[in-house]
Rosetta silent file (secondary structure, phi, psi, omega in degrees, C-alpha in Angstrom):
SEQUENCE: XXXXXXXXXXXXXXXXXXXXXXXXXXXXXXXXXXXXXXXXXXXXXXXXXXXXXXXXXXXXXXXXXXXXXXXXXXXXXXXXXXXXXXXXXXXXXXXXXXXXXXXXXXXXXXXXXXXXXXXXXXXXXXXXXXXXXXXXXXXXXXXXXXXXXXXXXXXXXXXXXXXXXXXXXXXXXXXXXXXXXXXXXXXXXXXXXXXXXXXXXXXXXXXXXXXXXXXXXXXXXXXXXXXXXXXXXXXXXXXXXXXXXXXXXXXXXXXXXXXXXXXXXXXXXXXXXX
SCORE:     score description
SCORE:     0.000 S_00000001
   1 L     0.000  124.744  168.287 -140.945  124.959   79.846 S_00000001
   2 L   -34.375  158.266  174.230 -142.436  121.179   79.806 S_00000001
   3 L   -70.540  -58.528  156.523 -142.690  119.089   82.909 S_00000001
   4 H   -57.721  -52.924  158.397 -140.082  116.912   80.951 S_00000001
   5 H   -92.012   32.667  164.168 -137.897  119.279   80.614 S_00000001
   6 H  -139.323   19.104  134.859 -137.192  120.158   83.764 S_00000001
   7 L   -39.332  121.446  170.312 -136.903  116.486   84.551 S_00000001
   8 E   -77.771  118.035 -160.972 -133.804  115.366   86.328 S_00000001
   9 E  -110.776  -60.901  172.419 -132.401  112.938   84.282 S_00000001
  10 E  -116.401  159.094 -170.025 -128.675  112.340   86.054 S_00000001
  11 E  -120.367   74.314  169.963 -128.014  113.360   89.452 S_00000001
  12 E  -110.460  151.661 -161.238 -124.301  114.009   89.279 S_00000001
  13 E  -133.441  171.531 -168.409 -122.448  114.690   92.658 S_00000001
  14 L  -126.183  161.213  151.940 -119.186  115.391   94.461 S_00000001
  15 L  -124.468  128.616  175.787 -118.212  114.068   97.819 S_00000001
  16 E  -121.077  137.886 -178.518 -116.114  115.663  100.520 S_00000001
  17 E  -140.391  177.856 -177.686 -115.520  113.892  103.883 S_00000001
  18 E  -144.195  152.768  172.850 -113.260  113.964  107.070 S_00000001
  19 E   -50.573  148.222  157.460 -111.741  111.427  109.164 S_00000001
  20 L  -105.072   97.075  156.841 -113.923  110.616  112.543 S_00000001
  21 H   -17.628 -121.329  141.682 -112.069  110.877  115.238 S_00000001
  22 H    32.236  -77.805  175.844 -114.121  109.736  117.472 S_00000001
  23 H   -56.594  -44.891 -166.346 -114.364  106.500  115.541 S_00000001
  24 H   -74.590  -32.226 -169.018 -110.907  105.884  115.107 S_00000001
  25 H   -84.320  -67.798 -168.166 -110.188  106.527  118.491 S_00000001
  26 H   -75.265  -30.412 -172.554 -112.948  103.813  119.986 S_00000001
  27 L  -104.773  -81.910 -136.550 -112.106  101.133  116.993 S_00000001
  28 L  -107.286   13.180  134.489 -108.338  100.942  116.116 S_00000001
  29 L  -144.849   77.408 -174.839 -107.046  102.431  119.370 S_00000001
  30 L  -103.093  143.891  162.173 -109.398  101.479  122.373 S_00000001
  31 L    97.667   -2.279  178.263 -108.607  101.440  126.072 S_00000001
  32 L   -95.220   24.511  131.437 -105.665  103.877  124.841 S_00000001
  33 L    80.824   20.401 -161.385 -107.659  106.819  125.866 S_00000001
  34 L   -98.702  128.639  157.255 -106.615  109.029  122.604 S_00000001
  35 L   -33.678  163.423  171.099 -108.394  112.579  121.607 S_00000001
  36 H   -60.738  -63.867 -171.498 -110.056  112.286  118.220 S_00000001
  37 H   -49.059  -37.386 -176.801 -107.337  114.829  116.831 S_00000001
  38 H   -81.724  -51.082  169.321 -104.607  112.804  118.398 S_00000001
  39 H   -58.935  -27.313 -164.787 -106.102  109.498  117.221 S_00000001
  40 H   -72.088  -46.154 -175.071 -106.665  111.168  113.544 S_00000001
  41 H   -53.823  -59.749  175.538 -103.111  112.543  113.984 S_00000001
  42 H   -57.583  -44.192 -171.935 -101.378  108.910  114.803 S_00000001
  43 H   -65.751  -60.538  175.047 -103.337  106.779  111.814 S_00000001
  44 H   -19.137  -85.492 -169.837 -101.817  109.734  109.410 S_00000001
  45 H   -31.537  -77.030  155.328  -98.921  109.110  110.670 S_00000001
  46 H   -38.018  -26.092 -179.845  -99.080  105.323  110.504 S_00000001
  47 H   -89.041  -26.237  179.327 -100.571  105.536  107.024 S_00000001
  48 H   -83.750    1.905 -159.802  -97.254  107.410  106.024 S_00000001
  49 H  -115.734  -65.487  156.245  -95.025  105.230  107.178 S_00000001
  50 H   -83.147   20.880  149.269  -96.628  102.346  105.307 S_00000001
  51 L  -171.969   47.795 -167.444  -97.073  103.578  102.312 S_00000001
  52 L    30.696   18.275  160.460  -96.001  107.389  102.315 S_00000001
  53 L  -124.500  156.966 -171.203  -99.338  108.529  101.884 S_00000001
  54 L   -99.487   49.647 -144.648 -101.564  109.929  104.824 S_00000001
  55 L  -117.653   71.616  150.070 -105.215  109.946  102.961 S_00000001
  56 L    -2.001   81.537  156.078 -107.887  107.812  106.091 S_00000001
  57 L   -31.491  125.057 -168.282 -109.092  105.241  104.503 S_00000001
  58 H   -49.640  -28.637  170.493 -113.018  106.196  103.471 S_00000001
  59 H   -39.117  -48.549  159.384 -114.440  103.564  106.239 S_00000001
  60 H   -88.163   12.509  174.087 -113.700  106.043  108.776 S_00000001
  61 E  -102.269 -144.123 -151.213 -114.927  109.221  107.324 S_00000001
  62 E   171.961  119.733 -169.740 -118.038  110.948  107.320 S_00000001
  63 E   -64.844  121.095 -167.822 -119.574  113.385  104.811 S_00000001
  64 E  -130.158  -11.583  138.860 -119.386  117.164  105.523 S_00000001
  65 E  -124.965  176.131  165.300 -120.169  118.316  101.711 S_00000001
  66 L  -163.615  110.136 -178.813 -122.001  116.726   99.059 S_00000001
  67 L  -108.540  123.862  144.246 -122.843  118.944   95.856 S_00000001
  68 E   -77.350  119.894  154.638 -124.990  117.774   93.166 S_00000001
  69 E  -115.900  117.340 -171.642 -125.716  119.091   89.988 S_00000001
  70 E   -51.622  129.725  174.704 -129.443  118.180   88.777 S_00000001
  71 E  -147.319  125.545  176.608 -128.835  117.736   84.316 S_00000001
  72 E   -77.829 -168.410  175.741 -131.895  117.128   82.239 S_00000001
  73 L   -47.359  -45.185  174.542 -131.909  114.495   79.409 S_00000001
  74 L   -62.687   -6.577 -176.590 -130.316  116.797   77.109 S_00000001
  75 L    83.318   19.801  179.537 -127.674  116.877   79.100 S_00000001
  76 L   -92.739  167.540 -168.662 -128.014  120.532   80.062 S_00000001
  77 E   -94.425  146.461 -169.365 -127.142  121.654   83.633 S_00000001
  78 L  -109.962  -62.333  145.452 -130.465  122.588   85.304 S_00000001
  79 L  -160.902 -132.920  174.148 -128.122  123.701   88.756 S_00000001
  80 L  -165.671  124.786 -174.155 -126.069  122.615   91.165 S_00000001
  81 L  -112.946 -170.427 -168.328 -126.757  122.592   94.823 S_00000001
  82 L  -170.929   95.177 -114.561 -125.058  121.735   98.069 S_00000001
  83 L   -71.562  140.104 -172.632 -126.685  119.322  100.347 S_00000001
  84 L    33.111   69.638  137.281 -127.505  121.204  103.905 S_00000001
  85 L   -91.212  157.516  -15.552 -125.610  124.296  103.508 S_00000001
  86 L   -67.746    4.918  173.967 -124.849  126.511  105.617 S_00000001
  87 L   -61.958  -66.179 -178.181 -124.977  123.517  108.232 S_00000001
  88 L    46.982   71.662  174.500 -123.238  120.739  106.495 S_00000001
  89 L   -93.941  133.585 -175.239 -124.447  117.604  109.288 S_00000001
  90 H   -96.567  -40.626  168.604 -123.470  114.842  108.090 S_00000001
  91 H   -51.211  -25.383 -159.908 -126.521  112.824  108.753 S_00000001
  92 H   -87.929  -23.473  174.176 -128.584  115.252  107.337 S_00000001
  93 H   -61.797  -61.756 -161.751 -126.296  115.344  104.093 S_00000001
  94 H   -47.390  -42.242 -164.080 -126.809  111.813  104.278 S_00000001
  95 H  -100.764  -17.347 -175.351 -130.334  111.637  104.243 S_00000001
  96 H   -69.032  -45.317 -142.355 -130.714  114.461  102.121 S_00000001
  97 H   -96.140   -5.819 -178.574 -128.773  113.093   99.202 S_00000001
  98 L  -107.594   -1.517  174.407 -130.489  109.560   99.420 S_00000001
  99 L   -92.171  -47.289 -143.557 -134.210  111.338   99.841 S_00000001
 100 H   -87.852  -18.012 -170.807 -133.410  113.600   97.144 S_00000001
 101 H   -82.850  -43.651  173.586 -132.294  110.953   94.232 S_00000001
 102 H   -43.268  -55.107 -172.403 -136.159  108.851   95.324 S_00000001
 103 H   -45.727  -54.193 -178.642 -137.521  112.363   94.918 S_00000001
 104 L   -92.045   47.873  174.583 -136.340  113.080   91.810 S_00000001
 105 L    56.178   44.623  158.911 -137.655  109.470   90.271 S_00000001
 106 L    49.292   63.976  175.100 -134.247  107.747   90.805 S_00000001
 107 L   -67.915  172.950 -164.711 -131.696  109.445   88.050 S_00000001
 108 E   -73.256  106.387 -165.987 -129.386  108.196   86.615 S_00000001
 109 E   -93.977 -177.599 -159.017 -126.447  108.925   88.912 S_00000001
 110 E  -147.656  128.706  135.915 -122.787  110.465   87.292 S_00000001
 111 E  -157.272 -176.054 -167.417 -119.418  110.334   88.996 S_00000001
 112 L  -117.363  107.177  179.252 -115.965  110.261   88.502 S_00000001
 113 L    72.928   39.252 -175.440 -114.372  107.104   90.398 S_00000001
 114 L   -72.665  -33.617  153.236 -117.519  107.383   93.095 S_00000001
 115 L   -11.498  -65.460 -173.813 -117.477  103.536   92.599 S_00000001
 116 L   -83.518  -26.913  175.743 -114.556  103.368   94.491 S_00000001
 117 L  -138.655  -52.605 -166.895 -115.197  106.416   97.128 S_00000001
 118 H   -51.882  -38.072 -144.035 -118.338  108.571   96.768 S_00000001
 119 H  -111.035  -37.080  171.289 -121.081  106.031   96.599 S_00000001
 120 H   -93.377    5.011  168.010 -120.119  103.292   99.368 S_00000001
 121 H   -68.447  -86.665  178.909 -118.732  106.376  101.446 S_00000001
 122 H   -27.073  -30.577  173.651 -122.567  107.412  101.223 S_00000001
 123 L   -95.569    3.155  176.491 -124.107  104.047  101.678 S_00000001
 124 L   -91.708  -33.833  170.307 -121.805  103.533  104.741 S_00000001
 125 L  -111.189   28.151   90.489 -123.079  106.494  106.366 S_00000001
 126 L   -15.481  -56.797 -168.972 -126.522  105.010  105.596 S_00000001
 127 L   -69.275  -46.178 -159.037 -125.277  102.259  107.685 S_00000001
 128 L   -85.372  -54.826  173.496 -124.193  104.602  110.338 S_00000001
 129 L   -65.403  -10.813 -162.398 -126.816  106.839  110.431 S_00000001
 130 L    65.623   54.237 -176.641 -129.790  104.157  110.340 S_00000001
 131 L  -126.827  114.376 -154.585 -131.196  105.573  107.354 S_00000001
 132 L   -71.704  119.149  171.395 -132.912  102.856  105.261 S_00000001
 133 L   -83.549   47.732 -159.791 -132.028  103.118  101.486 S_00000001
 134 H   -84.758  -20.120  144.572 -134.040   99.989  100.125 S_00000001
 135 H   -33.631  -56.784  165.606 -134.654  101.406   96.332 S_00000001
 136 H   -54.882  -49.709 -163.910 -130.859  101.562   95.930 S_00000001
 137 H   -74.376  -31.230 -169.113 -129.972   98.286   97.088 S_00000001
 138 L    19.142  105.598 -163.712 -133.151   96.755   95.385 S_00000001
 139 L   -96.873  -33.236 -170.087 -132.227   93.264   95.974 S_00000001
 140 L  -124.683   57.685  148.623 -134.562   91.421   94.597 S_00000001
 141 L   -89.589  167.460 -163.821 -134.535   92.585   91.304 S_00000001
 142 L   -53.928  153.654  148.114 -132.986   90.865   88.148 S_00000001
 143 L     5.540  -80.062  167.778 -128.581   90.715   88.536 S_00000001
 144 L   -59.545  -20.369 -162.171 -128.578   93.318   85.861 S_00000001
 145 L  -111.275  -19.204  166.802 -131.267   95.326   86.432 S_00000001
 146 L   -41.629  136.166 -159.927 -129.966   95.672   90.630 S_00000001
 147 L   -87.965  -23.758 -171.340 -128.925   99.502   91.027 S_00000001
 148 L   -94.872   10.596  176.042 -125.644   98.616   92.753 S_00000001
 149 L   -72.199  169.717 -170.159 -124.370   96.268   89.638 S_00000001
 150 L   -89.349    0.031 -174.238 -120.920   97.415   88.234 S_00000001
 151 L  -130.140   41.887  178.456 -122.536   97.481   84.807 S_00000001
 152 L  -124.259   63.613 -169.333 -125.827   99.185   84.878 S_00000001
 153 L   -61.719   13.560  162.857 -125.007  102.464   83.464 S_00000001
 154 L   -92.688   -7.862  161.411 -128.899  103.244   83.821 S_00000001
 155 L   -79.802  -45.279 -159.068 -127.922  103.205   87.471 S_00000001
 156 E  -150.350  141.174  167.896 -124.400  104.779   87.933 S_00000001
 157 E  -142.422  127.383  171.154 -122.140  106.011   85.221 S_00000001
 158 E  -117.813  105.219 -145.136 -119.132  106.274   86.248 S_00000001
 159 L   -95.937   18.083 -153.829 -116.401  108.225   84.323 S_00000001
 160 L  -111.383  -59.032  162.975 -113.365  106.825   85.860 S_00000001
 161 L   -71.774  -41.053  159.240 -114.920  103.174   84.566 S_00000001
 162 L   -45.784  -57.458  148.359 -115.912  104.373   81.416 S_00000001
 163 L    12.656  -78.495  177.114 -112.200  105.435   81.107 S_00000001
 164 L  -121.276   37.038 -175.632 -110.743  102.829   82.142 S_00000001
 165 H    18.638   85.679  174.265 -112.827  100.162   80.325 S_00000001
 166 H    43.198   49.544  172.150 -114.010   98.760   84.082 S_00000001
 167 H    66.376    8.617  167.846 -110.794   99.035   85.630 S_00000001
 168 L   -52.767  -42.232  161.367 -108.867   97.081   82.840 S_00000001
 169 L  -121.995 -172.849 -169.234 -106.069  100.272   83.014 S_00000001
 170 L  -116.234  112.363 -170.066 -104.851  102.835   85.297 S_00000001
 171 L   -99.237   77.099  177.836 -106.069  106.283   84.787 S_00000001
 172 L   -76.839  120.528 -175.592 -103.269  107.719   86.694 S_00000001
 173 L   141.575  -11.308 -159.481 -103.527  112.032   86.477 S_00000001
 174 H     8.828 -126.143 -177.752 -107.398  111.375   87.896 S_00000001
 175 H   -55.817  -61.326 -177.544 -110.228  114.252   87.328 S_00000001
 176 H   -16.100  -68.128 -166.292 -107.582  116.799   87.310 S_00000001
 177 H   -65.630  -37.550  173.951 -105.879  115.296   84.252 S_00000001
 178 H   -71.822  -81.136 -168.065 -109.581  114.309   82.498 S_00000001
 179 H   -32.052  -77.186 -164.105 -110.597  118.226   83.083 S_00000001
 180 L   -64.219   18.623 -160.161 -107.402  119.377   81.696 S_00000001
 181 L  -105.719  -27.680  179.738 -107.365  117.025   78.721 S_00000001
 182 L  -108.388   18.028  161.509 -110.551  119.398   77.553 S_00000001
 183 L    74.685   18.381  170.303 -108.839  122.643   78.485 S_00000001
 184 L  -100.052  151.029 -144.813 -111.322  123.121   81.818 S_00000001
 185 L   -64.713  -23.365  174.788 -109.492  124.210   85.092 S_00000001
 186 L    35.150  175.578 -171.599 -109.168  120.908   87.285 S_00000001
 187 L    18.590  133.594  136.949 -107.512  121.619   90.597 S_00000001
 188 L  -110.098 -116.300  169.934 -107.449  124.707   91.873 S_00000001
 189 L   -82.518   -3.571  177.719 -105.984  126.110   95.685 S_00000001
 190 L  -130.501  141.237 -178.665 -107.327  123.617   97.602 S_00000001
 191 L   -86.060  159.143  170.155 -106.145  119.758   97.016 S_00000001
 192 H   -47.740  -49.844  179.354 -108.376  116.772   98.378 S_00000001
 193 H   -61.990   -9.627  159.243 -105.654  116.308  101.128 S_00000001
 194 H   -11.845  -74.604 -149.796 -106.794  119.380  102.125 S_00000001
 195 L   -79.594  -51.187  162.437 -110.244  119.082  103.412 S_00000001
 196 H   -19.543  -83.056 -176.786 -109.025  117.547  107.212 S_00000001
 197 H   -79.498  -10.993  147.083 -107.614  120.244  107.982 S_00000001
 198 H   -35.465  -56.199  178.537 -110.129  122.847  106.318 S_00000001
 199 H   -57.038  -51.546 -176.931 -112.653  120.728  108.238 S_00000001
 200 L   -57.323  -41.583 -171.002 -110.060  121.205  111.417 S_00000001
 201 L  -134.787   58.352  179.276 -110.294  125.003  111.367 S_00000001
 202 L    46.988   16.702  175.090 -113.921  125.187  110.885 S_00000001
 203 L  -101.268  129.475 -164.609 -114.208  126.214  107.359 S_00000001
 204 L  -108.781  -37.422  168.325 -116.929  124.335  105.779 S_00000001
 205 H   -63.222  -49.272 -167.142 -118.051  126.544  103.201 S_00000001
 206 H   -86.877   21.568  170.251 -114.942  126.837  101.449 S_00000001
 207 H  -101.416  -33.449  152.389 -114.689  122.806  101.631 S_00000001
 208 H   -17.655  -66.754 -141.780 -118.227  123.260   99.984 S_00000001
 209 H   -82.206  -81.420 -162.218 -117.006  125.728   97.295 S_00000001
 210 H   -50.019  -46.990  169.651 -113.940  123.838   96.476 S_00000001
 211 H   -45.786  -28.868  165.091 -116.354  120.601   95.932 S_00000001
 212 H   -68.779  -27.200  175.389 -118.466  122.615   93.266 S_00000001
 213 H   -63.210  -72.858 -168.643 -115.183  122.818   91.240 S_00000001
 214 H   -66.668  -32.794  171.961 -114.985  119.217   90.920 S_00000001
 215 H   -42.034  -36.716  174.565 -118.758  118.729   90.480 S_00000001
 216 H   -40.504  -59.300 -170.925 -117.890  121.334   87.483 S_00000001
 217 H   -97.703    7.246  164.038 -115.363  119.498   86.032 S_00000001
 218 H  -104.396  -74.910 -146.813 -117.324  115.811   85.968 S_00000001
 219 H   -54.550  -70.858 -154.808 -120.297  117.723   84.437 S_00000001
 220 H   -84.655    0.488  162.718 -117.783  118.736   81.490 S_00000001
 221 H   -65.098  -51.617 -153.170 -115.881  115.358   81.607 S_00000001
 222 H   -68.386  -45.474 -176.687 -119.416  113.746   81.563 S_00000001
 223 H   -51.998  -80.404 -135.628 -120.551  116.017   77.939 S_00000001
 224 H   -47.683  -39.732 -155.739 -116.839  114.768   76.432 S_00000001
 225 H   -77.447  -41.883 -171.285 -117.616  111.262   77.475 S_00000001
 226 H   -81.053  -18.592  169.528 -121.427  111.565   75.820 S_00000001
 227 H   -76.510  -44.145  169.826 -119.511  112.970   72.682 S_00000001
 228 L   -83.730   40.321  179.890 -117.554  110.273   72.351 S_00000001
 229 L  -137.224   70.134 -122.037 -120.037  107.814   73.008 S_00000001
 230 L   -68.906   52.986  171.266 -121.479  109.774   69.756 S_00000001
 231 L  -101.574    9.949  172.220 -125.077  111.201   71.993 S_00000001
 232 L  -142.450  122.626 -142.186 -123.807  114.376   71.600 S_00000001
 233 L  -100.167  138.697  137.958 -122.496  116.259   68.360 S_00000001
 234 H   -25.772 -100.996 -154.592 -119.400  118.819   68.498 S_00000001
 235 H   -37.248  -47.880 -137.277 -121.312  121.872   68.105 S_00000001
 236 H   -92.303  -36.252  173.088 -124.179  120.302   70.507 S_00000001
 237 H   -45.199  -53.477 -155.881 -121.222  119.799   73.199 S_00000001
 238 H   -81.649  -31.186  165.439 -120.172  123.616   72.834 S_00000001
 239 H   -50.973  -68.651  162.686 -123.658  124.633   73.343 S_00000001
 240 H   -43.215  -46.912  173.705 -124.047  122.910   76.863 S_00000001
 241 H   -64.326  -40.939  155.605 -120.669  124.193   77.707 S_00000001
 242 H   -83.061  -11.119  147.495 -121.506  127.732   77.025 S_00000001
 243 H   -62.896  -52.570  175.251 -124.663  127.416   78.446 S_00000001
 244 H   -47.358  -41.140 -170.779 -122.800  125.956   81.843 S_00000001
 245 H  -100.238   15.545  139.188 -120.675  129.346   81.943 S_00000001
 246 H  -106.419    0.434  167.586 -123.186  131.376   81.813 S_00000001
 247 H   -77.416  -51.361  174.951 -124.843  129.974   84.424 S_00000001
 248 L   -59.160  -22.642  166.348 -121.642  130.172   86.415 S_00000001
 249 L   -92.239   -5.843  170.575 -121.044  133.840   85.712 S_00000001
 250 L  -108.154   36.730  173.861 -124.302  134.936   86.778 S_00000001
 251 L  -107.638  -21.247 -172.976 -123.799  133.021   89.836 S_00000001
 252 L   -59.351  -43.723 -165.527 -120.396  134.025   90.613 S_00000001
 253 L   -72.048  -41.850  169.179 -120.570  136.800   92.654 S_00000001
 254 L   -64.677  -17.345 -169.691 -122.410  134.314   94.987 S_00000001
 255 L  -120.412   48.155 -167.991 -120.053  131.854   94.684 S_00000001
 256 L   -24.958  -58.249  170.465 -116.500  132.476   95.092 S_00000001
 257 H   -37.634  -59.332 -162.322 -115.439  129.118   93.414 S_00000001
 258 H   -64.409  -14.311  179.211 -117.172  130.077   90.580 S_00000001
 259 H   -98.123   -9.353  158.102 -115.347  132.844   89.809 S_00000001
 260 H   -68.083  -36.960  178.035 -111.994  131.363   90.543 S_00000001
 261 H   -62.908  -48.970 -166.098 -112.952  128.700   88.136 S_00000001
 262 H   -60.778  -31.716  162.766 -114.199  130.400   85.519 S_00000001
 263 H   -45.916  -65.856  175.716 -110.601  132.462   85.825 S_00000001
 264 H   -41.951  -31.051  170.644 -109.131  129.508   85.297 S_00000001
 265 H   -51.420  -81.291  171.245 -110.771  128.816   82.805 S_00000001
 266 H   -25.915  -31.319  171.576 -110.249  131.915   80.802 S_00000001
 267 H   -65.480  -59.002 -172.218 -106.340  131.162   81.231 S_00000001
 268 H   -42.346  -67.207 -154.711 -106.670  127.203   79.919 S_00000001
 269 H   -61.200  -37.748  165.190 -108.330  128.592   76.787 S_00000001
 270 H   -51.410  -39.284  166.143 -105.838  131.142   76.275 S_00000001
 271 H   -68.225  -22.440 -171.427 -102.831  128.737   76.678 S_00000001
 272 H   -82.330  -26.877  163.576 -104.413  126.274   74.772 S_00000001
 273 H   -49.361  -46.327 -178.519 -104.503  129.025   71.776 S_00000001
 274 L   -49.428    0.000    0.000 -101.159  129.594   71.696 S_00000001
């Protein structure tokens, strides 16, 4: 296999984070002497009260997975990793995931509404961490040509924005609803709202796991999106997609998620037969 073709061409990634105590505790309730878990507990609380949902604003979290799956030009998946496992440090995620896109000649990166949470959660804990990103921000390049514009899909493609023609409507149903609009598994047992308390009773891997499911289901949002943007044919679609699941079944056994997903799968297409 060529040199080119085993070029990373998009970088698309998932983010999972948790509330900081800690932080929350020292900024938005200081001199009141509150545990993390007891400050984390009270903002919930407070967040539910004004507006019934309890979901930390990203400004106080902090990254504990971040899975990427590396796709060449052709759009086939090359694999899909999952930044410092079995550790999952969030500086080290951090530094990892902003080393590794320089490394691999700055791809194109792919997510679904990361605009809004993945990608300044990650450049925030940049901020936090000291860890200088100056390639991303590239400031003093042209407007357009700037990596952080909202329109430089040679930067960021974002499939949320794509969608939603740049946030002109409201794609209310999010990934879930885009996965299940192409008969792939969206959701499974663990919800976003989740992860807190996953994170809370040490399981890290299976907040890992469950983040390869949604990396899963943007990589087959992201083919749908390149068919209808006509760079990809029908047939040429079905190819990549049946390439992806056979990566995932001979990965499965390593990989619990994958084998709940691909069950899921296997269900979708059957209902969708019917």
């Amino acid at each position: 296999m060529s040199a080119l073709s085993n070029a990373v061409k998009y970088l698309l990634f998932d983010v999972e984070s948790v509330a900081d105590g800690a932080a929350i505790s020292k900024t938005r309730y200081a001199h009141r002497g509150l545990s993390p878990e007891h400050a984390i507990s009270l903002f919930r609380q407070e967040l539910i009260i004004e507006g019934g949902r309890d979901f930390i604003p990203y400004t106080y979290h902090i990254p504990v997975a971040v899975v990427a799956a590396k796709v060449r030009e052709d759009f086939s998946l090359m694999e899909i990793v999952s930044l410092d496992e079995p550790h999952f440090r969030p500086a080290t995620i951090t530094k990892f995931f902003w080393t590794g896109w320089e490394r691999y000649g700055r791809p194109t990166l792919v997510t679904f509404n990361g605009r809004s949470f993945d990608l300044p959660l990650l450049e925030l804990a940049a901020f936090r961490y000291g860890i200088p990103i100056a390639s991303w921000f590239n400031i003093h390049g042209k407007t357009y040509e700037q990596y952080r514009n909202r329109y430089n899909l040679q930067s960021h493609v974002d499939l949320h924005e794509i969608l939603t023609n740049f946030g002109s409507t409201w794609f209310r149903g999010g990934l879930n609803l885009a996965a299940g609009l192409i008969d792939k598994p969206g959701k499974l047992d663990v919800q976003g709202n989740m992860v807190q308390d996953l994170y809370a009773a040490g399981k890290l891997a299976e907040i890992s796991e469950y983040c390869r499911c949604d990396v899963l289901d943007t990589y087959f949002v992201f083919l749908r999106v390149q068919l209808l943007m006509g760079r990809v044919t029908p047939e040429q679609e079905k190819e990549l997609v049946d390439a992806a699941r056979q990566l995932l079944e001979s990965q499965a056994e390593a990989h619990p998620a994958y084998r709940a997903y691909l069950d899921q799968w296997a269900r979708c297409n059957r209902e969708s037969s019917l």
